[in-house]
Steps between C-alpha positions, in 0.01 A plus 500: 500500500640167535736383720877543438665149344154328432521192364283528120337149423626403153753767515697299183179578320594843469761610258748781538412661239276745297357542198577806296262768453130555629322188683263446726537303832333411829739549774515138689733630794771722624717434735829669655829326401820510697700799351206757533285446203199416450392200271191474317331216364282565135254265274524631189087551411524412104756146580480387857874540497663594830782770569666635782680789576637743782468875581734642742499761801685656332272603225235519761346168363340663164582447159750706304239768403451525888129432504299260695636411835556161524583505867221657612199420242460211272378132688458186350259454240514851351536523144787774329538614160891449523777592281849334526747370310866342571823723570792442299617269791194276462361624802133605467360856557191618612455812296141585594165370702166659498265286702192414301162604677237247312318237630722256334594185720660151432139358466421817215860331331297150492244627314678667211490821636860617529583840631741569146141505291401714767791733441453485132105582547606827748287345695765491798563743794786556672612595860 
């Protein structure tokens, strides 16, 4: 786990945002924030685009389903099959996270094979 108020290089790269409905991202960071919540840091697999968001202690640090454990599991460079979308207050929700057991990695990505055809293709196991 990373230390509590890291500094993220390029931090204003990261958007906070979400896109709505099933993506795939690699999880570039998490960090704590400063009102107990935990912030983490996606590339979206299919765009490059990058989104943050925070879990709280309060919800144990999981998505709403109450799945993976953020706090616990889940380190930098693992790749999530991710469902989110915005709340009516434009804030965005992390609705559910299933960590993706292939062999995918960033160099995989530069060579066309993206872990959404490997979704598609059922090809894809998950934690």
């Amino acid at each position: 786990m990373t230390e509590k108020h890291q500094v993220i290089e390029n931090l204003n790269a990261y958007a906070f945002n979400c896109p709505d409905g099933a993506w795939t991202g690699w999880l570039d960071e998490k960090m704590w924030g400063k009102v107990s919540n935990l912030r983490l840091f996606f590339t979206d697999t299919a765009t490059n685009k990058k989104y943050w968001f925070s879990l709280f202690l309060s919800d144990r640090c999981r998505p709403r389903d109450g799945g993976f454990d953020f706090q616990n599991d889940g380190q930098p460079g693992d790749i999530f099959a991710l469902i989110t979308k915005l709340s009516d207050n434009g804030i965005p929700e992390l609705l559910t996270a299933r960590k993706i057991l292939a062999g995918e990695t960033r160099a995989n990505k530069s060579r066309g094979e993206g872990a959404e055809a490997e979704i598609a293709k059922g090809t894809v196991k998950f934690a």
